[in-house]
KOLGU-4560 file (N, C-alpha, C; in nm, 3 decimals, padded with zeros to 5 digits):
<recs>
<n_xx: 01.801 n_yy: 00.660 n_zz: -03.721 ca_xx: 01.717 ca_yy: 00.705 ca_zz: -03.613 c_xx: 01.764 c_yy: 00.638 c_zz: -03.485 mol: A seq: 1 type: UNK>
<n_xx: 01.788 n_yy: 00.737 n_zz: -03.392 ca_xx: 01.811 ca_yy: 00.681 ca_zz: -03.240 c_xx: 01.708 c_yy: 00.606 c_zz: -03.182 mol: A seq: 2 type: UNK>
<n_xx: 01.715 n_yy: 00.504 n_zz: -03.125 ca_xx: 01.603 ca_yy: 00.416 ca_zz: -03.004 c_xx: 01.665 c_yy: 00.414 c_zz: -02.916 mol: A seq: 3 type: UNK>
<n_xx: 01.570 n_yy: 00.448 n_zz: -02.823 ca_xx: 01.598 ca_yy: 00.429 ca_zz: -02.629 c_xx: 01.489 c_yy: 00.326 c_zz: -02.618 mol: A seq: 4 type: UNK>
<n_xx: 01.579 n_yy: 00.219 n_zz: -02.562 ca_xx: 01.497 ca_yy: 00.111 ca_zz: -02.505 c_xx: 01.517 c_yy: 00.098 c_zz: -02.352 mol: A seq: 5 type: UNK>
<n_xx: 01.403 n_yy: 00.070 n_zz: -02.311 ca_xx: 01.393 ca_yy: 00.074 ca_zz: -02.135 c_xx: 01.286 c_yy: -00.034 c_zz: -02.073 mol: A seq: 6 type: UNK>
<n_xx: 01.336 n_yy: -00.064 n_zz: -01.989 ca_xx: 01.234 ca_yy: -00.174 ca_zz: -01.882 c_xx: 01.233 c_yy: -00.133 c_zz: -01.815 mol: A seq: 7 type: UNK>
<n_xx: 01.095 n_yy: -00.161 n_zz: -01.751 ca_xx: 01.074 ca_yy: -00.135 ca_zz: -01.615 c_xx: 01.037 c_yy: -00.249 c_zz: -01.532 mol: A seq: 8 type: UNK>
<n_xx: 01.086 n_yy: -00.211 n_zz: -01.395 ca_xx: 01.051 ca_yy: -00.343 ca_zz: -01.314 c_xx: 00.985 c_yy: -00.280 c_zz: -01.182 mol: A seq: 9 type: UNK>
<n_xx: 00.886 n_yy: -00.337 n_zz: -01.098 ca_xx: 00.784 ca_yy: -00.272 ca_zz: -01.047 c_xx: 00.791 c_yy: -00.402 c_zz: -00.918 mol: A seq: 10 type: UNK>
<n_xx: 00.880 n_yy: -00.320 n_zz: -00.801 ca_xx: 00.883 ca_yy: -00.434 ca_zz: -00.672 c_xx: 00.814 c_yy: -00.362 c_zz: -00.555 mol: A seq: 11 type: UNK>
<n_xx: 00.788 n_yy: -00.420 n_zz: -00.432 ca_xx: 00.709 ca_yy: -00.322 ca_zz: -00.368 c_xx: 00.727 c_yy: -00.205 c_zz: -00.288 mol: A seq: 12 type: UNK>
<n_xx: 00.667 n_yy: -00.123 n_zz: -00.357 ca_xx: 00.683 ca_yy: 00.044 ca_zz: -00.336 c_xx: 00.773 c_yy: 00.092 c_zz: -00.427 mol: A seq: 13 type: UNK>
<n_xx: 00.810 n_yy: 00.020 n_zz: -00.510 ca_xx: 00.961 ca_yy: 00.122 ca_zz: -00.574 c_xx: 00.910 c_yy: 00.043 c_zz: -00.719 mol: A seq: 14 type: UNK>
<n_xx: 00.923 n_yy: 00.143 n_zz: -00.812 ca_xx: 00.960 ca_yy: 00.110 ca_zz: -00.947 c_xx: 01.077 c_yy: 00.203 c_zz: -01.000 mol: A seq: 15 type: UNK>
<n_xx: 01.142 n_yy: 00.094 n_zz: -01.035 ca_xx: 01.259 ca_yy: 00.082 ca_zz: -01.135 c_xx: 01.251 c_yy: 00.087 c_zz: -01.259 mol: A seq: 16 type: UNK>
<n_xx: 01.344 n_yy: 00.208 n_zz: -01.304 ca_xx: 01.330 ca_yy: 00.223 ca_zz: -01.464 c_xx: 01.486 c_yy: 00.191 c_zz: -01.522 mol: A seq: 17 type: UNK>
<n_xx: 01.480 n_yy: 00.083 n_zz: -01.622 ca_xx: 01.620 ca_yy: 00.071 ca_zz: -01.635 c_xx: 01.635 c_yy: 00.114 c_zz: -01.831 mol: A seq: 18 type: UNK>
<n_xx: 01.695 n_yy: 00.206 n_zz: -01.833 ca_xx: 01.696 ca_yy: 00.258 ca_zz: -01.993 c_xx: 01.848 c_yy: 00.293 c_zz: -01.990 mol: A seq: 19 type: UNK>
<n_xx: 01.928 n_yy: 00.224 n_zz: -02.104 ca_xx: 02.055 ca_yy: 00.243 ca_zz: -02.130 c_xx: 02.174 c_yy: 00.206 c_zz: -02.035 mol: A seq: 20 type: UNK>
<n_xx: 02.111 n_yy: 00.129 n_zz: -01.935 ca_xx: 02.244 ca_yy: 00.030 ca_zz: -01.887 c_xx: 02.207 c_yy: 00.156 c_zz: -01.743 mol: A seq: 21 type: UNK>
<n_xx: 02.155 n_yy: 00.220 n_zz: -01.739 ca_xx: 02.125 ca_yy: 00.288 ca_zz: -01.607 c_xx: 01.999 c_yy: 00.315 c_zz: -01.542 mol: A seq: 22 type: UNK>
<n_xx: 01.974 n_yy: 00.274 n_zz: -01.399 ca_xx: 01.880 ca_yy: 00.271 ca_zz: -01.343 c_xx: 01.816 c_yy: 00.375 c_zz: -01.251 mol: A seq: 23 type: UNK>
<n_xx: 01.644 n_yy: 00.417 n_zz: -01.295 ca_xx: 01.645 ca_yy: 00.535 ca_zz: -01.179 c_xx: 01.511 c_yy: 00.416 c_zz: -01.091 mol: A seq: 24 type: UNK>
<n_xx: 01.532 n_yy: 00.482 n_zz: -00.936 ca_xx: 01.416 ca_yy: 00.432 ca_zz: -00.849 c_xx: 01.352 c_yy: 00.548 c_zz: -00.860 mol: A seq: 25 type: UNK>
<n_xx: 01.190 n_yy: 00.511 n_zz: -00.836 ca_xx: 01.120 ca_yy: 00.601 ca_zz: -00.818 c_xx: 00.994 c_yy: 00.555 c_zz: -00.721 mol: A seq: 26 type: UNK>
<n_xx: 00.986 n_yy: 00.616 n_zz: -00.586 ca_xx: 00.878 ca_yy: 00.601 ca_zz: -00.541 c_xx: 00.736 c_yy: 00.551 c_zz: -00.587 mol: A seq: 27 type: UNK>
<n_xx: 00.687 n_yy: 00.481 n_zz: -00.629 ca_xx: 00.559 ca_yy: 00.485 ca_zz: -00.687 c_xx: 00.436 c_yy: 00.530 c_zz: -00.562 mol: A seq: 28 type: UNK>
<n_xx: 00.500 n_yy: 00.558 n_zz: -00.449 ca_xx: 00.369 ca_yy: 00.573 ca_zz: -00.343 c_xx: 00.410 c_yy: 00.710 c_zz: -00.282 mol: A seq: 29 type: UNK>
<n_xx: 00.504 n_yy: 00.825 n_zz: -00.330 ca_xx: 00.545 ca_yy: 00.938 ca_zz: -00.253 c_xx: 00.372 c_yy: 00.977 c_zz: -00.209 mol: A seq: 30 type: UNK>
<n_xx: 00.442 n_yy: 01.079 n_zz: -00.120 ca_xx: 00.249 ca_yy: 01.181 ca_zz: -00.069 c_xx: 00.197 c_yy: 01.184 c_zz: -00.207 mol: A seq: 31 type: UNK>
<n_xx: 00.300 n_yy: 01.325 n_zz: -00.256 ca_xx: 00.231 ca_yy: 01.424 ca_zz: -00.348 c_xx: 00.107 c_yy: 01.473 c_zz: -00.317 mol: A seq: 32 type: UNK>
<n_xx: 00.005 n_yy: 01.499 n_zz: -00.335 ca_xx: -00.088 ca_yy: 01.593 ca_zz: -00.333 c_xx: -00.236 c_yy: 01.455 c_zz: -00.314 mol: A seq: 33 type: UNK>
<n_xx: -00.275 n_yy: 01.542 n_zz: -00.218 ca_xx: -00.392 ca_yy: 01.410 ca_zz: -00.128 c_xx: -00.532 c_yy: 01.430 c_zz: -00.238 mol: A seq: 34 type: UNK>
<n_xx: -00.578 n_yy: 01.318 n_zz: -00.260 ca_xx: -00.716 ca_yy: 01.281 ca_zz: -00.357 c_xx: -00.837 c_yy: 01.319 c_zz: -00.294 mol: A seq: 35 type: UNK>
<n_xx: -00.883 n_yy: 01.356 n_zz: -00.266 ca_xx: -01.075 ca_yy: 01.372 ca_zz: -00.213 c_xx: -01.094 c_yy: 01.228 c_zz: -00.102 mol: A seq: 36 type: UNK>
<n_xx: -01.083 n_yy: 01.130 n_zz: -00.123 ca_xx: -01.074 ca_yy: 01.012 ca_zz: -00.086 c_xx: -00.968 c_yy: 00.993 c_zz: -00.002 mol: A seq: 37 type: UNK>
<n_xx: -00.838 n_yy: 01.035 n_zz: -00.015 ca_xx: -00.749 ca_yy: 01.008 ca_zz: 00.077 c_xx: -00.807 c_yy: 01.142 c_zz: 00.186 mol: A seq: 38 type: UNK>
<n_xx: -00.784 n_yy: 01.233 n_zz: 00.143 ca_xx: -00.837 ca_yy: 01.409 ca_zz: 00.242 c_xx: -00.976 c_yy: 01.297 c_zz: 00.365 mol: A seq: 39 type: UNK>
<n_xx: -01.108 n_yy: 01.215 n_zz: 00.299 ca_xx: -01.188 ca_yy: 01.193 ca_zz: 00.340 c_xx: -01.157 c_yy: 01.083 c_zz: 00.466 mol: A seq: 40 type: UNK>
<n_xx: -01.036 n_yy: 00.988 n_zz: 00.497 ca_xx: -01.030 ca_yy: 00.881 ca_zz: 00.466 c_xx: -00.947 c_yy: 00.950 c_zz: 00.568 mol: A seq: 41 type: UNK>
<n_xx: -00.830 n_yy: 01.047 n_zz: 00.588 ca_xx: -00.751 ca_yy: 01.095 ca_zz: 00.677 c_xx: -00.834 c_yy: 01.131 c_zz: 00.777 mol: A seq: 42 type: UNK>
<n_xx: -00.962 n_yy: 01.184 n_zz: 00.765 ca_xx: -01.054 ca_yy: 01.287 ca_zz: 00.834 c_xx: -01.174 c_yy: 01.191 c_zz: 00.870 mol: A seq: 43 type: UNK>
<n_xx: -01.154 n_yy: 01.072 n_zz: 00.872 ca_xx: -01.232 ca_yy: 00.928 ca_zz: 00.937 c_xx: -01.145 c_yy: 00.918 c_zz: 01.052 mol: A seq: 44 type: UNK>
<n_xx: -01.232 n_yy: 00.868 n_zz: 01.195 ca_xx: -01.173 ca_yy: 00.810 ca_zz: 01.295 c_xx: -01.190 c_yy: 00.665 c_zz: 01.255 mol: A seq: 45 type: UNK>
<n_xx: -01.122 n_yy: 00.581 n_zz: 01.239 ca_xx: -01.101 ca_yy: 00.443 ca_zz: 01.208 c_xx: -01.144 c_yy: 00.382 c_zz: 01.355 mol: A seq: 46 type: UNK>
<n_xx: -01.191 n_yy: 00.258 n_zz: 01.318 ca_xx: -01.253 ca_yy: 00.171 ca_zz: 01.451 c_xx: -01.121 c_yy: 00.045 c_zz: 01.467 mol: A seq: 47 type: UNK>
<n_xx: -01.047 n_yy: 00.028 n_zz: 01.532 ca_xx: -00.935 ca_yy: -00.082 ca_zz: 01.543 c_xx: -00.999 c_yy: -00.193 c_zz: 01.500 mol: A seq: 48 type: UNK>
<n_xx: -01.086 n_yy: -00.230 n_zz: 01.611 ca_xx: -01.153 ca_yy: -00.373 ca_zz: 01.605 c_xx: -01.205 c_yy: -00.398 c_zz: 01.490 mol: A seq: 49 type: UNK>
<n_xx: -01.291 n_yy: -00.277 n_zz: 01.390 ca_xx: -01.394 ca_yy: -00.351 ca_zz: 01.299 c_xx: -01.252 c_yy: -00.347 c_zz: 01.162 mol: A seq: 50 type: UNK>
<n_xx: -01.143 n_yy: -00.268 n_zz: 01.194 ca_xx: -01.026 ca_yy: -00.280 ca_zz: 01.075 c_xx: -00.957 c_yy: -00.423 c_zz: 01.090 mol: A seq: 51 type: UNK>
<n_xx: -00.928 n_yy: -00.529 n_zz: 01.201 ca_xx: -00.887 ca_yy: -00.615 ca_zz: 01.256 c_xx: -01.003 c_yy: -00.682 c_zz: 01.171 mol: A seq: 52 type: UNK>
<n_xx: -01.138 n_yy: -00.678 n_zz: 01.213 ca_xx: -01.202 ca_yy: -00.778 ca_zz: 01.135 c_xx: -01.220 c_yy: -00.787 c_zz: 00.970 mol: A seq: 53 type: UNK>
<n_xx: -01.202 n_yy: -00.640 n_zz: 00.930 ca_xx: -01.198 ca_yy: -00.653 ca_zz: 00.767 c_xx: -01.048 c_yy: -00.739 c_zz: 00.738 mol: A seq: 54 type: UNK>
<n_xx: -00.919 n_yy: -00.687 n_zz: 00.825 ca_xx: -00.823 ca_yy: -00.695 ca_zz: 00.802 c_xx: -00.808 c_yy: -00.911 c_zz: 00.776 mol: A seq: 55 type: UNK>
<n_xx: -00.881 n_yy: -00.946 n_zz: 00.882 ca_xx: -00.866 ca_yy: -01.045 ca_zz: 00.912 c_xx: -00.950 c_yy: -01.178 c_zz: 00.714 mol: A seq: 56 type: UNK>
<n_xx: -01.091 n_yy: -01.075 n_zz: 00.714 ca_xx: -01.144 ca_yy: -01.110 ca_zz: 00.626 c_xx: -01.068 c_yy: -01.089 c_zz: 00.439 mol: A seq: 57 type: UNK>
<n_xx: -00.992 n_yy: -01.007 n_zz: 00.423 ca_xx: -00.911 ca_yy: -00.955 ca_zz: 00.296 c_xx: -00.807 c_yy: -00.956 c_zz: 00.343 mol: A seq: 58 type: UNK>
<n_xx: -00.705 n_yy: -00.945 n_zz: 00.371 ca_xx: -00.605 ca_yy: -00.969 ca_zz: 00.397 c_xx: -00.483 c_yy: -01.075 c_zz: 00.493 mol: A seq: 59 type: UNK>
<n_xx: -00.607 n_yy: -01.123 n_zz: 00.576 ca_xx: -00.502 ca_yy: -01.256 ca_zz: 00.656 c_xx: -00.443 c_yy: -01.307 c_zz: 00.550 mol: A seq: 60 type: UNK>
<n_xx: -00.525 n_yy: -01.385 n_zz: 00.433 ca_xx: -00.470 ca_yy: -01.489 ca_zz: 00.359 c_xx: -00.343 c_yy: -01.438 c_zz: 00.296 mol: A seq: 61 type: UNK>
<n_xx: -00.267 n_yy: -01.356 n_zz: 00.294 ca_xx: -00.175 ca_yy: -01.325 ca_zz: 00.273 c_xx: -00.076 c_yy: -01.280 c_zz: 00.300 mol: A seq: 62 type: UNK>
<n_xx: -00.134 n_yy: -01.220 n_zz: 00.428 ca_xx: -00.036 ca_yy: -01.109 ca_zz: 00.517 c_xx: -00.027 c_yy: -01.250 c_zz: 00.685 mol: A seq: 63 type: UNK>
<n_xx: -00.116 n_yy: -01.320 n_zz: 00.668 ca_xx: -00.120 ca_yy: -01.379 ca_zz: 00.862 c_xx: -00.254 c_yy: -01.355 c_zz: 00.926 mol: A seq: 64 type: UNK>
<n_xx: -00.290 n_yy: -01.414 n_zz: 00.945 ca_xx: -00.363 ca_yy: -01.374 ca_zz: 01.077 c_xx: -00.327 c_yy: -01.269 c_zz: 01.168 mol: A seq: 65 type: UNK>
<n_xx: -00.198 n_yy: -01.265 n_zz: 01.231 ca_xx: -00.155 ca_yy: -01.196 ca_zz: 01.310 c_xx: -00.058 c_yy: -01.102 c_zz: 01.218 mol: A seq: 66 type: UNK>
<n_xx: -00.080 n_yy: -01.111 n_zz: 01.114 ca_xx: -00.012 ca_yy: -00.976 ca_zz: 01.034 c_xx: 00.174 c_yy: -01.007 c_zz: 00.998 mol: A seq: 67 type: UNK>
<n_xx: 00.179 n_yy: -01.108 n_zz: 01.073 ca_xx: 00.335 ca_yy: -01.131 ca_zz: 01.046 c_xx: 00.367 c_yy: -01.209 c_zz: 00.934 mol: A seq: 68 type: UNK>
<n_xx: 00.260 n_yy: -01.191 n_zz: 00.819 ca_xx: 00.381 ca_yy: -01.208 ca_zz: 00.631 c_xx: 00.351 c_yy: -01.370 c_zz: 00.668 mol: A seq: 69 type: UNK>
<n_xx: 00.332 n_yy: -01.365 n_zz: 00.508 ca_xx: 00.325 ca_yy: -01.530 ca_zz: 00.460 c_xx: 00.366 c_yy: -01.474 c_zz: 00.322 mol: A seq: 70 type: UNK>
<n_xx: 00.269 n_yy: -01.490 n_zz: 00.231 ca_xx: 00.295 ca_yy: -01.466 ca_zz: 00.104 c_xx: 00.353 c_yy: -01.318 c_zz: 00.094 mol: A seq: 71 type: UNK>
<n_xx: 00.275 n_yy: -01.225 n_zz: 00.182 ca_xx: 00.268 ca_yy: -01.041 ca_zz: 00.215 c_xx: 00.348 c_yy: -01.058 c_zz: 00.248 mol: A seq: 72 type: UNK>
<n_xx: 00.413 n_yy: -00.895 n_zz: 00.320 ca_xx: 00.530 ca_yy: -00.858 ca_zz: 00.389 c_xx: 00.434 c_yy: -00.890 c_zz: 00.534 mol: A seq: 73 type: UNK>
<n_xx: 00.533 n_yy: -00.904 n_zz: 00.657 ca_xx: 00.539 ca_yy: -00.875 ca_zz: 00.776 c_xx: 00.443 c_yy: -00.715 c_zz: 00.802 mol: A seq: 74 type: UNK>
<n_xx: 00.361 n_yy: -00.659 n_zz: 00.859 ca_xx: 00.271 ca_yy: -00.569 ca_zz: 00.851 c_xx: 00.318 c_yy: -00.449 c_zz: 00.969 mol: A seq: 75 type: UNK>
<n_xx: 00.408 n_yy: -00.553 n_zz: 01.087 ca_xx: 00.397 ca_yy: -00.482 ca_zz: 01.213 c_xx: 00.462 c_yy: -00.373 c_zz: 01.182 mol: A seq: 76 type: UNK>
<n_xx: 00.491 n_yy: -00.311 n_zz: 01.247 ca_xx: 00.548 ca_yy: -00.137 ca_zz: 01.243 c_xx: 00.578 c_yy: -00.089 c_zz: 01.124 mol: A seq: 77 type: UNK>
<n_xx: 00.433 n_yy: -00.110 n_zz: 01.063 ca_xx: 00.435 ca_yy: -00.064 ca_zz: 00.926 c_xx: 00.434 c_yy: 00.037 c_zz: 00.885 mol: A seq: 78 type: UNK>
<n_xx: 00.382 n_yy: 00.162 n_zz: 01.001 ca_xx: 00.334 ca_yy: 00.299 ca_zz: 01.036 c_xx: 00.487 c_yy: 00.388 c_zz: 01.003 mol: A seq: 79 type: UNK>
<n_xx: 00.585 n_yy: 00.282 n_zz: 01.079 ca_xx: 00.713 ca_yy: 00.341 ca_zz: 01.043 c_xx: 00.799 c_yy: 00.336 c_zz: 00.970 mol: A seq: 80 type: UNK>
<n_xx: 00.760 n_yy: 00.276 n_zz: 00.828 ca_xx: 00.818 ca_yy: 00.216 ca_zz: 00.694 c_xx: 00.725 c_yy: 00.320 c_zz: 00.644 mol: A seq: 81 type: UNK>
<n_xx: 00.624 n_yy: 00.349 n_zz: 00.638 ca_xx: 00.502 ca_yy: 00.428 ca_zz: 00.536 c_xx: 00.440 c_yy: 00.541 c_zz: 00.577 mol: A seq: 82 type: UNK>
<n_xx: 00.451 n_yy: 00.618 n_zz: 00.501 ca_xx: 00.303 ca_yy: 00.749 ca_zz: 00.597 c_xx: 00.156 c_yy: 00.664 c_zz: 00.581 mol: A seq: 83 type: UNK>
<n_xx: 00.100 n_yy: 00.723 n_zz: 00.631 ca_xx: -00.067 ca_yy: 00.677 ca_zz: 00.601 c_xx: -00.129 c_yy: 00.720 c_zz: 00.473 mol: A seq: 84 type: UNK>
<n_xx: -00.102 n_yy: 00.785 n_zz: 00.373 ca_xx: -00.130 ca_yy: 00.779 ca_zz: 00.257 c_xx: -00.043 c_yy: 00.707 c_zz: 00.124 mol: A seq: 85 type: UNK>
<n_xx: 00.080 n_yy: 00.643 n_zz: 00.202 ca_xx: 00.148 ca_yy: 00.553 ca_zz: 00.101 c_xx: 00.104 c_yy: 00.401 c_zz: 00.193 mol: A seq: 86 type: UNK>
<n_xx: 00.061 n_yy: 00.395 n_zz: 00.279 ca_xx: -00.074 ca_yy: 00.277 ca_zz: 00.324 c_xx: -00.213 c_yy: 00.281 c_zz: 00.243 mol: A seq: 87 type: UNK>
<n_xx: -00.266 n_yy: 00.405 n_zz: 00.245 ca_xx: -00.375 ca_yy: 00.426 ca_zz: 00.171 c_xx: -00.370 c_yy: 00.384 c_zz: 00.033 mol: A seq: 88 type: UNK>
<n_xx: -00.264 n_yy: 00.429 n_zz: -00.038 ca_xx: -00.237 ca_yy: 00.422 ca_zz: -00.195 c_xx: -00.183 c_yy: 00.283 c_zz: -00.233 mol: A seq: 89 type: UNK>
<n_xx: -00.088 n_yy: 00.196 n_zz: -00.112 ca_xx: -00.087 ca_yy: 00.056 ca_zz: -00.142 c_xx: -00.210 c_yy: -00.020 c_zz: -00.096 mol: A seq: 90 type: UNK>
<n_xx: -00.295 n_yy: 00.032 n_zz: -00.051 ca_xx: -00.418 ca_yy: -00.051 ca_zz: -00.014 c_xx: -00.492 c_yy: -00.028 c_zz: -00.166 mol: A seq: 91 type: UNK>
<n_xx: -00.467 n_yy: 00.044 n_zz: -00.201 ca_xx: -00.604 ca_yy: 00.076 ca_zz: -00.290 c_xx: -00.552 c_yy: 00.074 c_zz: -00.434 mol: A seq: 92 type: UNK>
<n_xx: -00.399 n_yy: 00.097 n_zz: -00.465 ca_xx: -00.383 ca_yy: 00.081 ca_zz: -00.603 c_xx: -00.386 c_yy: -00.073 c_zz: -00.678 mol: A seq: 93 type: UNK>
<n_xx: -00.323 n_yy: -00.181 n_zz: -00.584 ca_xx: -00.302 ca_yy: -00.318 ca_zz: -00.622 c_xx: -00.185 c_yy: -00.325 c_zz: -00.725 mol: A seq: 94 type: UNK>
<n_xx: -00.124 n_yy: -00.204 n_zz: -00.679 ca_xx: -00.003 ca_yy: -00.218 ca_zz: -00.808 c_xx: 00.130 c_yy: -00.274 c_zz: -00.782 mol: A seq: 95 type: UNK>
<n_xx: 00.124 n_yy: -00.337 n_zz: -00.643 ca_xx: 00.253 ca_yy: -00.440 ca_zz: -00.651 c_xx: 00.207 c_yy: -00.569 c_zz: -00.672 mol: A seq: 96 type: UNK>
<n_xx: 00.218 n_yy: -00.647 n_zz: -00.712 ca_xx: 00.162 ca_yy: -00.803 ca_zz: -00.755 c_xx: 00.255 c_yy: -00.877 c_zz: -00.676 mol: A seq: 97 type: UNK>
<n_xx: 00.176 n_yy: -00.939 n_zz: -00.593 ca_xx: 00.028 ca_yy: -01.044 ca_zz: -00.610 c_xx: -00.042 c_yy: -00.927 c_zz: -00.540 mol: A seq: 98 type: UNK>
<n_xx: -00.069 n_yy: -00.824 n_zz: -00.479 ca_xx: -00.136 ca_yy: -00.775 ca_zz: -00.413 c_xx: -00.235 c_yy: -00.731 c_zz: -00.499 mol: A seq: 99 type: UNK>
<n_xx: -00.410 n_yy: -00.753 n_zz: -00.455 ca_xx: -00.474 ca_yy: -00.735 ca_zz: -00.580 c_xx: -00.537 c_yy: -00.557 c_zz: -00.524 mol: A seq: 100 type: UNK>
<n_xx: -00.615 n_yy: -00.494 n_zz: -00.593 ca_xx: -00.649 ca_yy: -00.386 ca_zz: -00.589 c_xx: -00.780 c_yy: -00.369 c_zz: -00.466 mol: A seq: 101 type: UNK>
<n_xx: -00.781 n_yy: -00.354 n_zz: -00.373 ca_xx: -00.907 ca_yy: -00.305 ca_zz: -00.270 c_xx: -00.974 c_yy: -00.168 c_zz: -00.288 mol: A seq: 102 type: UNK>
<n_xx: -01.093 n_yy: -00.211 n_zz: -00.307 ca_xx: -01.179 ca_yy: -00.111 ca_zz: -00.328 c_xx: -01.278 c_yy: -00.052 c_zz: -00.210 mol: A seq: 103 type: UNK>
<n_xx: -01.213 n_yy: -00.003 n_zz: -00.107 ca_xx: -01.265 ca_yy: 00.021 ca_zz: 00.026 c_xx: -01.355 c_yy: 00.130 c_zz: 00.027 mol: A seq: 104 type: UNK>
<n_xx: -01.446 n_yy: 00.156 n_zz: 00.094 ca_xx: -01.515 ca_yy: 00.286 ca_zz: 00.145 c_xx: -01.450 c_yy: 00.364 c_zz: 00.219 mol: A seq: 105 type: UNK>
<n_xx: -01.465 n_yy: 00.503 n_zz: 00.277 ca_xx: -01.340 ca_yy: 00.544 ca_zz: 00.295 c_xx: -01.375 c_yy: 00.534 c_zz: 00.476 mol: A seq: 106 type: UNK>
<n_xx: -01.497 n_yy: 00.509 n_zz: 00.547 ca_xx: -01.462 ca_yy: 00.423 ca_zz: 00.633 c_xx: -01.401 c_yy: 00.288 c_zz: 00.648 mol: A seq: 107 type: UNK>
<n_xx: -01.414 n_yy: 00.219 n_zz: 00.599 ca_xx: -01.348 ca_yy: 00.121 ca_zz: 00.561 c_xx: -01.181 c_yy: 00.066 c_zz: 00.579 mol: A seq: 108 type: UNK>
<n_xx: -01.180 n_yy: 00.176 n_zz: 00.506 ca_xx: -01.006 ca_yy: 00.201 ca_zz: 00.468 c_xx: -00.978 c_yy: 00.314 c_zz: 00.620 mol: A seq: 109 type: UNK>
<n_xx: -00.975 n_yy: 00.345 n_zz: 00.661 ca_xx: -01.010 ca_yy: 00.446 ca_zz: 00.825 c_xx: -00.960 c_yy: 00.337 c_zz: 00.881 mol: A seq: 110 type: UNK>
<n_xx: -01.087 n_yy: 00.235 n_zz: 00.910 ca_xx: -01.062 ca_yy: 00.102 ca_zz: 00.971 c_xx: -00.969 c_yy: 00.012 c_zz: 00.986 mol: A seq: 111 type: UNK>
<n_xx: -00.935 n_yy: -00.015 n_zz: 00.852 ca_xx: -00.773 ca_yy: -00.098 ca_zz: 00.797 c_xx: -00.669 c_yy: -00.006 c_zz: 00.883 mol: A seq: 112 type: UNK>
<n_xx: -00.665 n_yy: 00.109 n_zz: 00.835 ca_xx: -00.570 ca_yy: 00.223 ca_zz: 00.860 c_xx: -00.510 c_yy: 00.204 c_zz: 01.028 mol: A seq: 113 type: UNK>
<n_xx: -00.635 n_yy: 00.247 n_zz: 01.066 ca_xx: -00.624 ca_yy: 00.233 ca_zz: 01.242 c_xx: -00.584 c_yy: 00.147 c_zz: 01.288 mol: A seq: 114 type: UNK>
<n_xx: -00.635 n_yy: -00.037 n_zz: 01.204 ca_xx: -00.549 ca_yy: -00.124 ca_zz: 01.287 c_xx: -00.421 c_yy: -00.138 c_zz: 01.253 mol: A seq: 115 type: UNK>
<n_xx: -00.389 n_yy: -00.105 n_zz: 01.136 ca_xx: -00.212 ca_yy: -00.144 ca_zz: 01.091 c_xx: -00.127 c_yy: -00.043 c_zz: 01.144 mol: A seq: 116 type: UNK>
<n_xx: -00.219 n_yy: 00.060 n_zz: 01.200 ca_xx: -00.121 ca_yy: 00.155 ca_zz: 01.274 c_xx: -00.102 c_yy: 00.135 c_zz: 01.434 mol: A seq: 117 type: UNK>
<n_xx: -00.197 n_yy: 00.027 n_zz: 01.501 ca_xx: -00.222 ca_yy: 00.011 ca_zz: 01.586 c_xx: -00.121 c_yy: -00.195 c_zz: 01.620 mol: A seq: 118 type: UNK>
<n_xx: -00.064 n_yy: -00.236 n_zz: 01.554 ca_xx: 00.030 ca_yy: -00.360 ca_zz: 01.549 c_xx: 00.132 c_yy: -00.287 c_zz: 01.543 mol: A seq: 119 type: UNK>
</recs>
């Protein structure tokens, strides 16, 4: 009997599948097709200031105060590394580690949204 053995390795935004000495990348955050929550969450006007203050409360400790990466990546012109629903989907899946999973309201996440698009 044949076995395919494969690992995967999971860095941020990209998982890697390595099976048989060859490797595929695969987006783990493409669009694809928008959730109820993301649709809701696109269709929020986000408040800068009150996303700055969540931002400041969940996320400084990792990302900065001023958003410029400690443990996190660097945040600033993040708008132009990501669409706003592969922001949305790394905010909310927690599936790159250490980043843990946020469970935002979808004002909330509006809020976040607006300020990281707004650094």
């Amino acid at each position: 009997m044949f076995k395919i053995s494969a690992k995967v390795l999971i860095v941020p935004g990209i998982l890697l599948l390595i099976a048989g000495g060859t490797s595929f990348a695969l987006s783990n955050f493409s669009d694809g097709a928008k959730t109820d929550y993301e649709n809701a969450v696109l269709a929020t006007a986000g408040d800068v200031h009150a996303g700055r203050v969540l931002f400041n409360a969940n996320c400084s400790a990792c990302h900065g105060t001023e958003a410029n990466g400690w443990i996190g990546p660097n945040l600033h012109s993040v708008k132009a590394r990501k669409s706003d629903v592969a922001i949305i989907r790394q905010i909310d899946s927690g599936l790159t580690p250490p980043m843990p999973k946020f469970e935002l309201n979808e004002r909330q996440m509006a809020d976040i949204l607006s300020y990281l698009k707004s650094i």
